[in-house]
LOSEBA-830392 format. One record per residue (C-alpha): residue number from 1; residue in one letter; x, y, z. Coordinates in pm, 1 decimal, decimal comma. Layout:
N
{NUM; A; {X; Y; Z}} ...
REM end
This chain:
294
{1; X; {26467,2; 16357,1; 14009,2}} {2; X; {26429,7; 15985,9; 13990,1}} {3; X; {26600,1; 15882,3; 13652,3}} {4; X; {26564,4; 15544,8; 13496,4}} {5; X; {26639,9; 15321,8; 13212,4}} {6; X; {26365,1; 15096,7; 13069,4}} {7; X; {26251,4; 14902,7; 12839,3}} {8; X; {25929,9; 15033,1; 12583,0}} {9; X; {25765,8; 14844,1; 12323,1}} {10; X; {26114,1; 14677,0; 12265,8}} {11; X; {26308,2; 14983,7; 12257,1}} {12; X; {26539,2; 15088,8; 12547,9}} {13; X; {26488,3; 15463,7; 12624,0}} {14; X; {26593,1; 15693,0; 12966,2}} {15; X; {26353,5; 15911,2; 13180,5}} {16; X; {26196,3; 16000,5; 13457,3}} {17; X; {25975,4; 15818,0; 13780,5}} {18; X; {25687,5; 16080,1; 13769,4}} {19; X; {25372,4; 16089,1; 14044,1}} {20; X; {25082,3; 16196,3; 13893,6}} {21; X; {24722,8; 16192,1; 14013,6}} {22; X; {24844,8; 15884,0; 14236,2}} {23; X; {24988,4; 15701,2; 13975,5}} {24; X; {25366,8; 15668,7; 13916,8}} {25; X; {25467,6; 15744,3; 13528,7}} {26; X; {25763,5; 15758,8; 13361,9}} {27; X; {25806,7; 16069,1; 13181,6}} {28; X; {26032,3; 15987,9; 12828,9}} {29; X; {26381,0; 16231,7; 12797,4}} {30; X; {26426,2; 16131,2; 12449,4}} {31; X; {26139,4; 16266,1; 12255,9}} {32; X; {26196,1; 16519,3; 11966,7}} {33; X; {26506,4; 16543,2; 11998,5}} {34; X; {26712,8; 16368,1; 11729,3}} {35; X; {27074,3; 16435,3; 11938,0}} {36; X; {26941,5; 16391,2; 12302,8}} {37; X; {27128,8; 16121,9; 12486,2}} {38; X; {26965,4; 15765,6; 12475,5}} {39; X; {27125,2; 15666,4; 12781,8}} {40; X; {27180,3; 15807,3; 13108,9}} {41; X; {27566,7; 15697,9; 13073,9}} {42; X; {27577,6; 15943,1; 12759,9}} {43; X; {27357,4; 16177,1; 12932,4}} {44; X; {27610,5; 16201,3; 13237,2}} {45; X; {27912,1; 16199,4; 13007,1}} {46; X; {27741,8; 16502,1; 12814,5}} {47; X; {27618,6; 16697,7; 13110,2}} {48; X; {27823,6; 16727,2; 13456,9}} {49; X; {27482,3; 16727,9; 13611,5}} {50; X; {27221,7; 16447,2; 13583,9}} {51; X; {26943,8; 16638,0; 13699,2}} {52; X; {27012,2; 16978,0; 13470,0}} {53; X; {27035,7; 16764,1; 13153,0}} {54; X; {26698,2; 16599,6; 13249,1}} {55; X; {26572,9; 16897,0; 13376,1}} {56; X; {26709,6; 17067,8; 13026,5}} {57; X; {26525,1; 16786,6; 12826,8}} {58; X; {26179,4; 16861,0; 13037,5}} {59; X; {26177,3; 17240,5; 12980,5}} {60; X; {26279,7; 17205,8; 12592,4}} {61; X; {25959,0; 16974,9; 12537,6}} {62; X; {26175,3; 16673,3; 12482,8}} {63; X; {25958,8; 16485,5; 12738,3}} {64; X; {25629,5; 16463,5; 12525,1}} {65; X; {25561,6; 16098,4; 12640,6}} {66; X; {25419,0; 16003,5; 12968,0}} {67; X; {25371,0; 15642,8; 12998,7}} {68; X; {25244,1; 15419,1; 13303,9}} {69; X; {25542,7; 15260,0; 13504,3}} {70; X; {25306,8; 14961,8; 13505,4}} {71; X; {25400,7; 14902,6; 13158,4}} {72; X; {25738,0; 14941,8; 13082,0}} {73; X; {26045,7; 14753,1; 13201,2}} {74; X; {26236,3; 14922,0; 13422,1}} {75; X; {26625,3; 14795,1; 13391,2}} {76; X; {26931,1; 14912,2; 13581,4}} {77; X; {26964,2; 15301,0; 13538,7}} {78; X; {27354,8; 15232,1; 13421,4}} {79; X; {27348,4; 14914,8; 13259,2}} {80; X; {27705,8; 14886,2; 13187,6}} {81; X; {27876,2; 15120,1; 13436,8}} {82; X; {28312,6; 15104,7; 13336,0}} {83; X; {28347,0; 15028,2; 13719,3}} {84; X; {28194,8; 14878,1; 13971,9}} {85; X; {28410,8; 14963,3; 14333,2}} {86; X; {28283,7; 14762,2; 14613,7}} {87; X; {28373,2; 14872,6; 14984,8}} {88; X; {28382,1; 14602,5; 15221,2}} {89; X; {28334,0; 14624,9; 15652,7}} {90; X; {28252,0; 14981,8; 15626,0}} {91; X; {27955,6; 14989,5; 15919,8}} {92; X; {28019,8; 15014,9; 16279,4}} {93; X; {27898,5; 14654,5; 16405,5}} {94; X; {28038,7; 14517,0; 16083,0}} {95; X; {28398,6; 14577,5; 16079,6}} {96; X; {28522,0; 14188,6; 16002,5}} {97; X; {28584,9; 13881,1; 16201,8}} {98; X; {28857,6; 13973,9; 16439,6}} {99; X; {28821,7; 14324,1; 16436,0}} {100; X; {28763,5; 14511,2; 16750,9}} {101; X; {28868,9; 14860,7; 16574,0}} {102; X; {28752,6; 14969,7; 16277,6}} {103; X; {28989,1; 14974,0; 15998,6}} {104; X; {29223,2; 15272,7; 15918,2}} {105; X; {29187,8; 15233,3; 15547,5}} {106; X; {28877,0; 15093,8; 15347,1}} {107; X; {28877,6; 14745,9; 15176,2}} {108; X; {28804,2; 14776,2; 14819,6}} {109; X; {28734,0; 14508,5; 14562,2}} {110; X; {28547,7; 14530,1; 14246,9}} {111; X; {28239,3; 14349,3; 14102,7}} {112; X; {28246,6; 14298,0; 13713,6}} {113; X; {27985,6; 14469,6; 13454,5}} {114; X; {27829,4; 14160,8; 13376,6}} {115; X; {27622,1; 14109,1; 13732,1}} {116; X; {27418,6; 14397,1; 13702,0}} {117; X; {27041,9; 14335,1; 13700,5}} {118; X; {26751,8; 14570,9; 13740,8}} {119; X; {26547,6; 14643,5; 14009,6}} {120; X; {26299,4; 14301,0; 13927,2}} {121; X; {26495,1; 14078,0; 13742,7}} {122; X; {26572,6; 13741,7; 13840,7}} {123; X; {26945,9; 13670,0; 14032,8}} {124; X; {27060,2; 13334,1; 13914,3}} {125; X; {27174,8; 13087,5; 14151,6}} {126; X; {27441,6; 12906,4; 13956,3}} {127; X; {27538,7; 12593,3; 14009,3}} {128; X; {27877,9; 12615,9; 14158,5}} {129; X; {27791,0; 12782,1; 14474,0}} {130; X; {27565,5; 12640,3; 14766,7}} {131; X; {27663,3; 12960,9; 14980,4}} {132; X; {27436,6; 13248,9; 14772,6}} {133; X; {27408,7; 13533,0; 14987,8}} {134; X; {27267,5; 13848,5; 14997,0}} {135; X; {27469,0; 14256,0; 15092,9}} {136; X; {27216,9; 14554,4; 15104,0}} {137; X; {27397,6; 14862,6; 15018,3}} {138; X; {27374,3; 15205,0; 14944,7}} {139; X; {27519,7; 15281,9; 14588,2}} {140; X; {27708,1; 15628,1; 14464,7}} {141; X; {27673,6; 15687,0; 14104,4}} {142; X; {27963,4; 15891,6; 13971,2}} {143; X; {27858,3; 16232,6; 13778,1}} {144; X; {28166,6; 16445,4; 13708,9}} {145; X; {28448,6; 16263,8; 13614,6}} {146; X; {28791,0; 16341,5; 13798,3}} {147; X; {29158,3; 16217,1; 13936,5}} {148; X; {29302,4; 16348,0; 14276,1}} {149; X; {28939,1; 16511,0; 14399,0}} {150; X; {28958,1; 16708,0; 14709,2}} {151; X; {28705,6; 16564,1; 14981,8}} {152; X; {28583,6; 16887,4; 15064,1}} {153; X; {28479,5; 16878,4; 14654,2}} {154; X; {28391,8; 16493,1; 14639,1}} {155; X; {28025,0; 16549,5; 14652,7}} {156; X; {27982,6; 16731,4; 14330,1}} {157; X; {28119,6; 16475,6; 14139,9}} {158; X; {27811,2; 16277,4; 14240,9}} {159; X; {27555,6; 16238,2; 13979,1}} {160; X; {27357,3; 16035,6; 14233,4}} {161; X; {27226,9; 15748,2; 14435,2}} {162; X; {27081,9; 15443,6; 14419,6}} {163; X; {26990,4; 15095,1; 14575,8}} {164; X; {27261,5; 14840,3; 14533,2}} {165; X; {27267,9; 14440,8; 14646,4}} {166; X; {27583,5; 14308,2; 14647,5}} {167; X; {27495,4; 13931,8; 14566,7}} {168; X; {27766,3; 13729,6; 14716,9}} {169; X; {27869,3; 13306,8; 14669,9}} {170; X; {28047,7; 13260,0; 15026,5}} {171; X; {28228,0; 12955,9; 14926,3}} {172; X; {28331,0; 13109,1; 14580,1}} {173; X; {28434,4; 13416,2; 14776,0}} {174; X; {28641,0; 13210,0; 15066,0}} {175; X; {28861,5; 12977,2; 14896,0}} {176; X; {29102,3; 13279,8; 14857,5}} {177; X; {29174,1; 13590,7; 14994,1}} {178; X; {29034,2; 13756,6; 14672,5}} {179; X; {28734,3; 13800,6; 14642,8}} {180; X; {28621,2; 13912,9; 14321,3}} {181; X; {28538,1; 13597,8; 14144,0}} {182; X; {28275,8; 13527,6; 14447,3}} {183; X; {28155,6; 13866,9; 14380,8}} {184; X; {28135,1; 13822,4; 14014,1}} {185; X; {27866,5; 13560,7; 13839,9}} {186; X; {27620,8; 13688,8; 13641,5}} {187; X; {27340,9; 13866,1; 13773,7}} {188; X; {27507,6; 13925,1; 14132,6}} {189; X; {27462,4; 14310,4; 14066,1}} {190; X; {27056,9; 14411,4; 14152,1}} {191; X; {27056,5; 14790,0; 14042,5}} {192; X; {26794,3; 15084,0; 14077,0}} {193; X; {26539,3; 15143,8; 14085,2}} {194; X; {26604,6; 15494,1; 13970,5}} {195; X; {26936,5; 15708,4; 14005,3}} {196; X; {26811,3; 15941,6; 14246,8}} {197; X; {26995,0; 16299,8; 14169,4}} {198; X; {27175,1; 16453,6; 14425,0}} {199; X; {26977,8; 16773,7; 14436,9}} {200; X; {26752,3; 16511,2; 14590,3}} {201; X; {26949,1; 16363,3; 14887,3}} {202; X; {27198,2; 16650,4; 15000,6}} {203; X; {27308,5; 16425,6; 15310,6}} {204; X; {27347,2; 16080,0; 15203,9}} {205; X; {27450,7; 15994,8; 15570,6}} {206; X; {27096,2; 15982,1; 15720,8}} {207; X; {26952,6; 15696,8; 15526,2}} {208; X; {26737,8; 15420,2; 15650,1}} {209; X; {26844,3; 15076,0; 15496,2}} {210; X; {26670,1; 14776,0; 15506,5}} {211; X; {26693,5; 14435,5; 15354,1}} {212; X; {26402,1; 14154,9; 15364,3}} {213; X; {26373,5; 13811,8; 15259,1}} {214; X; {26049,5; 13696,0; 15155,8}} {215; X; {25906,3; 13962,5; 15396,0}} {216; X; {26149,5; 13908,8; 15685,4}} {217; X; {26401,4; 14185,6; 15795,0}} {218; X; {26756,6; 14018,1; 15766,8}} {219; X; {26946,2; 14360,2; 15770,4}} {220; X; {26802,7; 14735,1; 15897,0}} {221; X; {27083,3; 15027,5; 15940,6}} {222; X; {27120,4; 15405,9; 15864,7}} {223; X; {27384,2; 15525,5; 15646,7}} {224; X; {27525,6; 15738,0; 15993,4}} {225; X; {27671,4; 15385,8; 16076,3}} {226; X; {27922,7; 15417,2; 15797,7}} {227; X; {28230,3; 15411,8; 15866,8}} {228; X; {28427,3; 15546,5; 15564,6}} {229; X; {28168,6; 15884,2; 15415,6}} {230; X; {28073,2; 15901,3; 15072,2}} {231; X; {28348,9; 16193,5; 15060,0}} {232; X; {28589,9; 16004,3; 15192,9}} {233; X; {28528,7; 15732,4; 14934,4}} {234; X; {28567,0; 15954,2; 14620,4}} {235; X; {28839,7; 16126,9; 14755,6}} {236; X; {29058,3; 15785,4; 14804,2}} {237; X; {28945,9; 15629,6; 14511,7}} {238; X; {28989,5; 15890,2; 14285,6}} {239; X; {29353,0; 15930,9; 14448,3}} {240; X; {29425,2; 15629,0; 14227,2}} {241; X; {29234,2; 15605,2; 13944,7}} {242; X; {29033,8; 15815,3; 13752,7}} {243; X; {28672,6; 15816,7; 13836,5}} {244; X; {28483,9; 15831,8; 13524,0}} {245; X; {28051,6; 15931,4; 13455,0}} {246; X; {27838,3; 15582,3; 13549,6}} {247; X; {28087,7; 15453,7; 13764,8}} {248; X; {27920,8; 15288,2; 14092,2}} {249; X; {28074,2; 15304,1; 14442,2}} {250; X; {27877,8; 15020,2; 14635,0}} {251; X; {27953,2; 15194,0; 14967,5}} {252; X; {27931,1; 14818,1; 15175,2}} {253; X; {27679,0; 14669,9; 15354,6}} {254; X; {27522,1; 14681,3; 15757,9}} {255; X; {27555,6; 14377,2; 16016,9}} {256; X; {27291,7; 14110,2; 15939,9}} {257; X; {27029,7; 14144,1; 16264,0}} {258; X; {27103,2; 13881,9; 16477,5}} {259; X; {26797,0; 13643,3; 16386,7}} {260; X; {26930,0; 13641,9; 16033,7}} {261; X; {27292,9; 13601,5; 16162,8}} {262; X; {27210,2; 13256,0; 16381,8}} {263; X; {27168,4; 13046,1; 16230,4}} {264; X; {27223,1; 13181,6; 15865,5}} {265; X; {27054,0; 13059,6; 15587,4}} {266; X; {27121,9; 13080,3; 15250,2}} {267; X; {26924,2; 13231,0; 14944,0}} {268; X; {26727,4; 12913,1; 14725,3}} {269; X; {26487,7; 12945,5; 14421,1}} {270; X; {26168,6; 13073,5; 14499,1}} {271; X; {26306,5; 13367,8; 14763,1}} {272; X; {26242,4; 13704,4; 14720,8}} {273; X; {26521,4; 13946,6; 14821,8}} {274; X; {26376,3; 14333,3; 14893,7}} {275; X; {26641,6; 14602,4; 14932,1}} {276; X; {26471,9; 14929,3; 15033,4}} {277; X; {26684,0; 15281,2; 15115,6}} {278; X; {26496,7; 15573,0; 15226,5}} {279; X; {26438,2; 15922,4; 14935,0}} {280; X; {26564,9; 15571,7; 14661,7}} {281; X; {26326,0; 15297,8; 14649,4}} {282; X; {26310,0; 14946,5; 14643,9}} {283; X; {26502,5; 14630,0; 14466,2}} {284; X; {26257,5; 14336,7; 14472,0}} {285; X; {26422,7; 14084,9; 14265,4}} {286; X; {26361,3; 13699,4; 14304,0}} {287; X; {26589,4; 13387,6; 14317,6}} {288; X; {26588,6; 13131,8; 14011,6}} {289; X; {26784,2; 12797,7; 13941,0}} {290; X; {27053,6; 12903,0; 13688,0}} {291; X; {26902,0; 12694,9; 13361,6}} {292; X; {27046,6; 12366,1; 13237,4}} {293; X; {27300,7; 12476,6; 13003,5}} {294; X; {27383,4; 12782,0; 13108,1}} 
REM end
């Protein structure tokens, strides 16, 4: 199932991307029933599975409401996830200046809750950075809650996937070796479009990735290239802290192709940055000026 969160005649509801009679719908969770989850945090922290409580809410007649995708809003499927875990030189042919092997353990960092955006929202280009760059990455979406999870086990913890860009300020990000604040501004977290249920994508290693700029492939991989698995990624990170429902695991990003790479270019106002992943979707969200004030 392809669950979202959007926006409805002012009212933020969850549900599901629907085809019907070649048009794409989104079929409302939260009708007629007064205790039903109203967001697909709650509905993961109720329900181990994403897709059984949706599924659950379809068969019970909850889902009354069918409503063009044309006219809602669709927003980040976890607006405010408790963690964002970011995984950095985890492709083969992007293992970090210097490298020639890839690394023996992953390099984590975290974004903050405030830079996620939904799947055609704006990303600001604030006015500290003249280095705004762009990471197209696959993103895990914690289901099932847990500390110490086996690898062998990691993938039913996974509620499911979705498209992630990893917005990046270069110069923010280089004047230490930490590189969270770079990682961090507001709207630097492009979500969506949909949390795509596991059920869905049994093998999230066979995934065609591609990122555009204004129409022009800057990055094109397949989730084989990873170097640390989504298994592997639970497992660690659960071995120390606990992983909790909504939680994101940005799993890191591909090589840019080498006409993107040299020279490199920087995102300005007016671009439009397009993050597709095969079975997920698309992120189409455009650059804007951060405002005068801001």
């Amino acid at each position: 199932m392809r669950l979202v969160t959007f926006r409805y005649r002012e009212r933020v509801r969850i549900g599901a991307l629907v085809d019907r009679g070649g048009e794409t719908y989104v079929q409302s969770l939260d009708q007629g029933q007064q205790a039903f989850p109203t967001s697909l945090l709650s509905l993961l922290t109720a329900r181990a599975s994403a897709s059984v409580g949706a599924r659950e809410a379809l068969a019970s007649g909850a889902a009354a409401e069918w409503i063009p995708e044309r006219e809602v809003t669709l927003l980040a499927p976890v607006p405010r996830p408790g963690k964002i875990l970011c995984v950095g030189h985890n492709y083969a042919g992007h293992i970090g200046i210097g490298r020639s092997r890839p690394p023996e353990y992953p390099t984590i960092f975290s974004k903050t809750a405030n830079t996620i955006i939904g799947p055609a929202d704006p990303i600001l280009l604030p006015r500290l950075t003249a280095q705004l760059d762009y990471e197209a990455e696959l993103a895990v979406i914690i289901g099932r809650g847990g500390r110490y999870i086996s690898e062998a086990s990691a993938l039913e913890h996974v509620a499911g996937y979705a498209a992630f860009n990893d917005v990046s300020a270069r110069d923010i990000q280089k004047r230490t070796g930490q590189w969270m604040l770079g990682k961090s501004f507001d709207t630097f977290g492009p979500l969506g479009p949909a949390l795509v249920t596991a059920d869905e994508i049994p093998d999230p290693h066979c995934l065609d990735l591609e990122l555009t700029v204004n129409g022009v492939p800057k990055q094109r991989a397949n989730t084989r290239d990873l170097i640390f698995s989504v298994p592997f990624l639970v497992a660690y990170l659960s071995s120390v802290l606990t992983l909790e429902p909504g939680d994101v695991i940005a799993t890191g990003t591909p090589a840019k192709l080498p006409a993107a790479a040299d020279p490199q270019r920087f995102l300005e106002p007016g671009d439009v940055v397009r993050v597709t992943i095969e079975k997920i979707g698309s992120l189409n969200n455009p650059i804007v000026a951060e405002p005068d004030g801001q």
